[in-house]
N, C-alpha and C positions, 0 to 999 in steps of 0.2 A: 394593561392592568390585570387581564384575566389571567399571563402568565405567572406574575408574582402569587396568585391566588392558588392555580395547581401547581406548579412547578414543586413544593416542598410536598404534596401528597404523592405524585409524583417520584419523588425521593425516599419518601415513606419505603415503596411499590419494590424500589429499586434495593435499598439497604434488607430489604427482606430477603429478599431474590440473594444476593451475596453473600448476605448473613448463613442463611439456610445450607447453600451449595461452598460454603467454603473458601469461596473466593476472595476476604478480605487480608487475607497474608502477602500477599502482595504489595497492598495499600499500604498494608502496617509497616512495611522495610522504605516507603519513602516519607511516610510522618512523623515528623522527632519525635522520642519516645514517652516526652512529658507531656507533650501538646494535647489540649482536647481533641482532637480530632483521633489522634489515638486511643483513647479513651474508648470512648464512641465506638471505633474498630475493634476493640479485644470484648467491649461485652456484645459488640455483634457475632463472634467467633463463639459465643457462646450458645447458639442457636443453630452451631454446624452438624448437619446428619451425621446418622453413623459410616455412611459410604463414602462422604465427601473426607470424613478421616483418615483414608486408606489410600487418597489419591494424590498426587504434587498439586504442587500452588499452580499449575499454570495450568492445566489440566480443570481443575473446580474454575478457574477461572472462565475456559472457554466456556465449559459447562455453562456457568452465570449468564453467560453472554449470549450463545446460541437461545436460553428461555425467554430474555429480554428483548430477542427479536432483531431483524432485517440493521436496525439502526446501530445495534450495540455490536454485531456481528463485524461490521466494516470500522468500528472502532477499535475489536478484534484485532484485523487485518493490519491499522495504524501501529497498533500496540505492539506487533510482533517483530516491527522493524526497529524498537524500541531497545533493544536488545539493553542498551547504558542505562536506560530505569530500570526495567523489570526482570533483567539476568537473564543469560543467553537461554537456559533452559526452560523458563517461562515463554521465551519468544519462539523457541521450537512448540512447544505445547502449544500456543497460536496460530504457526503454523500451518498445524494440522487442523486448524478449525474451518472444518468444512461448512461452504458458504449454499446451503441444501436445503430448500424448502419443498411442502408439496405444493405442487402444482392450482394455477388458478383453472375452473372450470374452461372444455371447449366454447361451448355456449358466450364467455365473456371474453375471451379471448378472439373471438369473430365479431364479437359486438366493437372491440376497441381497433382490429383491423377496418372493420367497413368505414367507422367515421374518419380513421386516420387515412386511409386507402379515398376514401369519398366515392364508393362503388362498392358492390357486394364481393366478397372473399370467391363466390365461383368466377365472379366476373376477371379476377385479376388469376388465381391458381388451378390450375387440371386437378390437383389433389394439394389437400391439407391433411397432414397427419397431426393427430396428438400432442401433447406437451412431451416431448425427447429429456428434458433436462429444465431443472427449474430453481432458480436461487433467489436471495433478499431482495433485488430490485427488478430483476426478469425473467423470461422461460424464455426456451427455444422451439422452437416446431419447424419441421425440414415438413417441404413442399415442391411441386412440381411446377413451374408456369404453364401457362397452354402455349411458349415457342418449347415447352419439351427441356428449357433447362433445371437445373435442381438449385434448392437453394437452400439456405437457413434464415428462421424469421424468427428475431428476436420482439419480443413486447414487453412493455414496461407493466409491472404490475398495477392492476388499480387502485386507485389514490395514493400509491405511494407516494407521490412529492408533498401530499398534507403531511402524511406522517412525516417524511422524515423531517418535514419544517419545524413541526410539532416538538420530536426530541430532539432534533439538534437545537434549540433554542432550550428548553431544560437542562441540555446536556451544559450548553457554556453557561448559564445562571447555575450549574453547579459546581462546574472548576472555578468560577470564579471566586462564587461565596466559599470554597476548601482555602483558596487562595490569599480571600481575604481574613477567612479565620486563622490562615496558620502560614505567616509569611514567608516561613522557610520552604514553605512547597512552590515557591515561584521558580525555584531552580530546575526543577521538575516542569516548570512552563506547563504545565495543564491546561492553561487558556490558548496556547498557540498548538495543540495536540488537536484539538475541538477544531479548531481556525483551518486542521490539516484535511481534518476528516472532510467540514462542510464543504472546501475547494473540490474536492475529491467523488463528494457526495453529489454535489453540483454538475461537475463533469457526467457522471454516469447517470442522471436522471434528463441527459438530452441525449438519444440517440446518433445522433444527428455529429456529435461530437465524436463518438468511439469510431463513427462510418470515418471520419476527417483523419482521425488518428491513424488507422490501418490503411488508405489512402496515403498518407504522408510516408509511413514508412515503406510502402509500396515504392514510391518516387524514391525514397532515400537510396532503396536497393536495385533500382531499375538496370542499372547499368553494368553491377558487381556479380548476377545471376546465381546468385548462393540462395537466396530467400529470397520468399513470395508471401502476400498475404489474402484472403479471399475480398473480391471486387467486389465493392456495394453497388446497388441497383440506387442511386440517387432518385432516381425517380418516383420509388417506392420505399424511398427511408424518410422518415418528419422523427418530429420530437419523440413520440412512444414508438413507433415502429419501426426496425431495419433489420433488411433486408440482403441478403449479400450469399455469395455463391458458396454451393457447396464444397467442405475441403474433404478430398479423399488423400490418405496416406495411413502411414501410420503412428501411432506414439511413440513419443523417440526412447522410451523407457520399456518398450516391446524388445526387448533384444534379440532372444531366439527367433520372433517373426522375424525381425527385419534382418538379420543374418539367413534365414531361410531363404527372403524375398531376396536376396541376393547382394546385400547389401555390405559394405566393408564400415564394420563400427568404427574402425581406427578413424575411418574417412570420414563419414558421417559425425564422428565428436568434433574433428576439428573443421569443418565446414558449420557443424554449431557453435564453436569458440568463437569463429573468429567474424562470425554474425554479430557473435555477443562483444566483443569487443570495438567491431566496427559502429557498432549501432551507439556507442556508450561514447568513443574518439572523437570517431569520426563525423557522426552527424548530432550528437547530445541530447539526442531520442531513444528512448529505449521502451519495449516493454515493460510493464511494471508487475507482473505477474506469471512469470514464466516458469509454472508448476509444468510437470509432464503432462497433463490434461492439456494444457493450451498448446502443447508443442508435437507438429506433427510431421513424416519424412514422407516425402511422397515418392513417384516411383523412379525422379533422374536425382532422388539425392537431396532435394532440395529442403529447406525448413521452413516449414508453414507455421504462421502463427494466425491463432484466435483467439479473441476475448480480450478487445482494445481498451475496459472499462477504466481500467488502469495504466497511466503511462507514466515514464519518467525525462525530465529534463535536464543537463546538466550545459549551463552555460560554458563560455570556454575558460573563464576564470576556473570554475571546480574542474575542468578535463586536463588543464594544466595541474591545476592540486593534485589533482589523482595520479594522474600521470608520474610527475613528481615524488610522491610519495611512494608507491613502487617501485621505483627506480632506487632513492637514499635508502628504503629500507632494505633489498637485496644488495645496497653493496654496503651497509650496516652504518653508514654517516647521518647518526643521531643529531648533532651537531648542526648538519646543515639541514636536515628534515625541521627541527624546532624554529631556524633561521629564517624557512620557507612558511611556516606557520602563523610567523610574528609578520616578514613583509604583507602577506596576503590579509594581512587584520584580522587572523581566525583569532591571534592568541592575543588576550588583553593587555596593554600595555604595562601594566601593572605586575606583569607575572614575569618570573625570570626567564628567561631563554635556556641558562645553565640546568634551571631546577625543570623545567622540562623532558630538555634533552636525555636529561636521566629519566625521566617518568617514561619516556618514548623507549629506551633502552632494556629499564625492565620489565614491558612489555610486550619488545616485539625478540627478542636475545632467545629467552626459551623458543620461539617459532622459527627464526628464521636460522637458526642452528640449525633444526632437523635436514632430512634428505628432501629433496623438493620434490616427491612424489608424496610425502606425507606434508606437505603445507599447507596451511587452508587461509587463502589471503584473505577470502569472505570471515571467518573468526577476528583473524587479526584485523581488520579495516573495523570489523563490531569493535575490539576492543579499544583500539585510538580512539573510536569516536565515543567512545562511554567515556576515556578520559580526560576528553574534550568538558564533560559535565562535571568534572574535579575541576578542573580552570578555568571552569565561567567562557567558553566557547562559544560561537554564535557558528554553526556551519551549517551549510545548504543542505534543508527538508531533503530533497530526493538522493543526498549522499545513503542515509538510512535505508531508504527505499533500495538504492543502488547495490547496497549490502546484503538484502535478503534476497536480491534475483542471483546475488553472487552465489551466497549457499546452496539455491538449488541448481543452478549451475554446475557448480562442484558436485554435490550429490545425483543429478544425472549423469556428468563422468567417468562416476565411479560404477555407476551402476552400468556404464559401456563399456567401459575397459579400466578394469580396477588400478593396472601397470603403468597407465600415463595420466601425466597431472596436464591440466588444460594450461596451469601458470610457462608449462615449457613454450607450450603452444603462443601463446600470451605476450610473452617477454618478448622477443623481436615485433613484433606489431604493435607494440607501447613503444620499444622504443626508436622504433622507426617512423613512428608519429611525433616523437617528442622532437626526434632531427629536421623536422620538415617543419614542426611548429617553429622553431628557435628562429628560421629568419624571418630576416623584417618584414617582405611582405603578409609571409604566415600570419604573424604578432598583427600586424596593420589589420589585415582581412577577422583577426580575431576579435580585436574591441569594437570593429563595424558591426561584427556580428551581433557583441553586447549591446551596443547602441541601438540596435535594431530592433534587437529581439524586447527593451523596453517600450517600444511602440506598438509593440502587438504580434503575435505570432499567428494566430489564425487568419483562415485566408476568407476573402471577400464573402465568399459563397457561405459562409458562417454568420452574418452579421445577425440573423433573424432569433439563431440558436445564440450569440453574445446578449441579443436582448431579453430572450428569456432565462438567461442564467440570470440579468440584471434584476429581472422582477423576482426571481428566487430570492435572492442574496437581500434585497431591498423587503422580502416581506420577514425573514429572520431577523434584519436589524429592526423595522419595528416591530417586533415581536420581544425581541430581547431589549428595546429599551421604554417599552412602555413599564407603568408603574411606577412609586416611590420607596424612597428608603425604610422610611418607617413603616410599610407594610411590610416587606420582607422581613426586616428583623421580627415585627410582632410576629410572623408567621412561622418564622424561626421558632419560636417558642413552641408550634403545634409539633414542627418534627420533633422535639426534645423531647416532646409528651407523650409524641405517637414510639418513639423510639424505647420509653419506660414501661408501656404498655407489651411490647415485644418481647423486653426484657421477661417482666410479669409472668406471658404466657409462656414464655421457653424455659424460666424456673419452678414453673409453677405456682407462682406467688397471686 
C-alpha cells in the first residue's frame, strides 16, 4: 500500500531531475508523437537549463542519472547495451557513465567488517588502508593479512539493499504505468529492462556471488594458462564482504608501459582476443564489463581480470546463433542468415524470411564491404539486434550485454595496435569451434548442457547466497504488488498536478 502512495511523488522527484538536466529527448524518440505521454515529455523539455542545451541527448541523460543515484546509474549501465532503443550514440554516452561515488567513512566500513568478519579488523589484517576506490554499491580497500599476503576488500555499502529495494520497486510501477498509458511502448519492453536491472542488481548486492563468478572463470581457464583471476579468500568473503588477493599487473590500455615492461602488444592483443572469444565459445561465461579498468597484463603475459559484478551467459543455442551469424555474414548469405533466424524462433512466424533477408542485407552490405581492418562486428551485431526490434524479435538479454564488451574490445585493439583487427584474430577460432560443434556428439553434449543449465547453474556452496537473493526478490514482489488500482490512478491525478505546478514555476506563471 505504502508504495502506491510514494511511488508517484517519487516520480514527481524524478521528472524534475530529467526535465531540468535535459534528459527527456530520448524518451521523446520512443513515445509516439501524439501520445500523452509525449505531451508530458516536450513540456518537461521546457524546464531544461541553459548547459544541458549545449550538450547530446545521451550525455544529459548520464548526467540525469549519475544525480538520481547508485540505482539509476546501473540502469545507466543496462541502457547502454540498449544501443536498438536509445541509438548507438546515446549508448556510447552511457558508456562513459562513470560508476563513482565518494567514499563511505573508515570508521563504518570497520564497523560492517568486524560483524561480517565476527572479530575485530586488527584481529583478521596487519594493516588496513583507506577507501582506494568507491562506486554505487561498494568501495574497495587493499590490506595486508598478518600471513604477510595482500589483498583487496571490497564492502557493500550501507543499507544499500533498502534502497535499492526501494527504487527498483518504483522503478517497475513506473515502466509499467508508461506501459500502460501508452501501449505502443510495450515494444520498447520497459518492464523486462527493470526485470534486467533487478537480476543484475541482485547478483551484485551478494558478494558472495561475484567471489563464485571469478572462481568459475578461474576453473574455466585452468587448463588454457592465458588468463587468471584473483583468488577469493572463502573464508573471509559473506554476503557484504570479499575478500580476494591482490592483482599486480598492468592495464592493458597502458601501452608505452607495457611495451617498456617488455611486452609484445601484437601478442598481448591476441592472447586478449582469444580469452574473449574462448570465454564467449567456449565456455558461455564471460565477463560483462571489460573496461580497461578491469583488465590487467601481468608480468608472463597473462589477463587478469576484476570486478566479477557483472557477468554474462550465453547458452549453446545463442553460441551457435552467434557463431552462425558471423560466419553467413563474412561470406555475405543473407538468405541463409534470415533462414537461421526463423529455425532458432528469433524471427516471428509471421514475418517474411525474403523481407528480412533484405533488412539483414542493407544493413550489414555497407560493413562488411569495407577492408576487415576497418570492420567493427560489435556495430554491426548492435545493428542486427536493433533490427531485431523492427520485427518483433525476442533474443537472449546477454546477446546486448555480449555487444557492448565487443566494443570495448575492439576499442582496446585499436588502442594496441591500430593495423590489426582482432576479427582476423577471431575468424579461425569461430570457425574452428563451429567444426567441432557440428558433430553429433558436440550437438548431444550441447542440449545436455541446456538441459542442465535449467536446473541451476550455481554450485552447492551457494545455496545460503540463492536464499538470500530469494528473500530480496520476494520483498520487491511484495512491495510491487501491494496496493489497489483505484489508488494509483487517484494518485495519478497528484503527478498531473504536481507536474502543472512545475510547469507554472519554470514559465513563470
Amino acid at each position: 500500500m505504502l508504495g502506491w502512495i510514494t511511488h508517484p511523488f517519487a516520480g514527481l522527484g524524478l521528472l524534475w531531475v530529467m526535465g531540468r538536466e535535459g534528459a527527456t529527448d530520448i524518451a521523446l524518440r520512443l513515445a509516439p508523437a501524439r501520445s500523452l505521454l509525449a505531451r508530458v515529455l516536450r513540456i518537461l523539455s521546457l524546464l531544461k537549463g541553459g548547459k544541458a542545451r549545449s550538450r547530446t541527448a545521451g550525455t544529459n541523460l548520464a548526467i540525469a542519472l549519475k544525480r538520481l543515484g547508485p540505482t539509476y546509474i546501473k540502469l545507466g549501465q543496462i541502457l547502454s547495451t540498449r544501443a536498438d532503443l536509445i541509438g548507438e550514440d546515446a549508448a556510447a554516452d552511457l558508456s562513459a557513465l562513470q560508476d563513482q561515488l565518494e567514499p563511505f567513512d573508515d570508521r563504518t566500513a570497520r564497523r560492517i567488517l568486524t560483524e561480517a568478519l565476527g572479530q575485530p579488523v586488527e584481529d583478521v589484517f596487519a594493516d588496513f588502508g583507506p577507501a582506494f576506490s568507491a562506486a554505487s554499491v561498494a568501495q574497495v580497500h587493499f590490506a595486508t593479512l598478518h600471513s604477510g599476503e595482500e589483498v583487496a576488500v571490497k564492502i557493500l555499502r550501507p543499507d544499500i539493499e533498502r534502497r535499492f529495494v526501494r527504487e527498483l520497486s518504483f522503478l517497475r510501477w513506473a515502466a509499467g504505468f508508461a506501459q500502460a498509458l501508452v501501449p505502443d511502448l510495450r515494444r520498447a519492453r520497459p518492464v523486462g529492462i527493470i526485470d534486467v536491472l533487478r537480476e543484475q542488481t541482485a547478483m551484485e548486492l551478494d558478494l558472495r556471488l561475484e567471489a563464485a563468478a571469478a572462481d568459475q572463470m578461474a576453473r574455466n581457464f585452468a587448463d588454457r594458462g592465458t588468463l587468471r583471476t584473483p583468488a577469493p579468500f572463502w573464508d573471509l568473503t559473506s554476503q557484504r564482504v570479499l575478500v580476494m588477493a591482490r592483482v599486480e599487473g598492468t592495464s592493458i590500455d597502458e601501452r608505452d608501459l607495457l611495451r617498456a615492461q617488455g611486452h609484445d602488444l601484437e601478442a598481448v592483443l591476441t592472447n586478449a582476443a582469444t580469452c574473449f572469444f574462448e570465454a564467449v565459445f567456449e565456455d558461455g561465461f564471460f565477463h560483462g564489463d571489460q573496461h580497461a579498468g578491469n583488465m590487467f597484463i601481468d608480468a608472463e603475459g597473462k589477463v587478469v581480470f576484476v570486478d566479477f559484478g557483472i557477468v554474462g551467459r550465453l547458452d549453446w543455442k545463442g553460441r551457435v546463433f552467434l557463431a552462425d551469424l558471423m560466419n553467413f555474414l563474412l561470406e555475405g548469405d543473407y538468405d541463409g542468415l534470415a533462414r537461421r533466424y526463423a529455425e532458432e524462433g528469433y524471427l516471428p512466424r509471421s514475418a517474411s524470411t525474403q523481407a528480412f533477408a533484405l533488412a539483414l542485407r542493407s544493413v550489414a552490405e555497407p560493413i562488411v564491404n569495407q577492408p576487415l581492418e576497418h570492420v567493427s562486428f560489435a556495430r554491426l551485431l548492435g545493428q542486427l539486434l536493433a533490427m531485431g526490434r523492427t520485427f518483433d524479435m525476442s533474443l537472449q538479454p546477454d546477446l546486448f550485454l555480449l555487444q557492448k564488451n565487443m566494443l570495448m574490445a575492439e576499442g582496446i585493439a585499436r588502442s594496441l595496435s591500430p593495423d590489426i583487427n582482432i576479427w582476423d584474430i577471431a575468424r579461425p577460432l569461430v570457425r574452428d569451434w563451429m567444426i567441432e560443434y557440428r558433430n553429433p556428439v558436440a550437438q548431444l553434449s550441447g542440449h545436455a548442457e541446456t538441459a542442465l543449465a535449467a536446473a541451476g547453474r550455481l554450485p552447492s556452496m551457494l545455496e545460503e547466497a540463492e536464499s538470500a537473493l530469494k528473500d530480496l526478490n520476494a520483498e520487491m514482489n511484495r512491495r510491487r504488488s501491494a496496493g489497489s488500482v483505484w489508488l494509483g490512478f487517484a494518485l495519478a491525478a497528484v503527478v498531473g498536478a504536481g507536474l502543472m505546478w512545475l510547469v507554472l514555476q519554470a514559465t513563470g506563471g
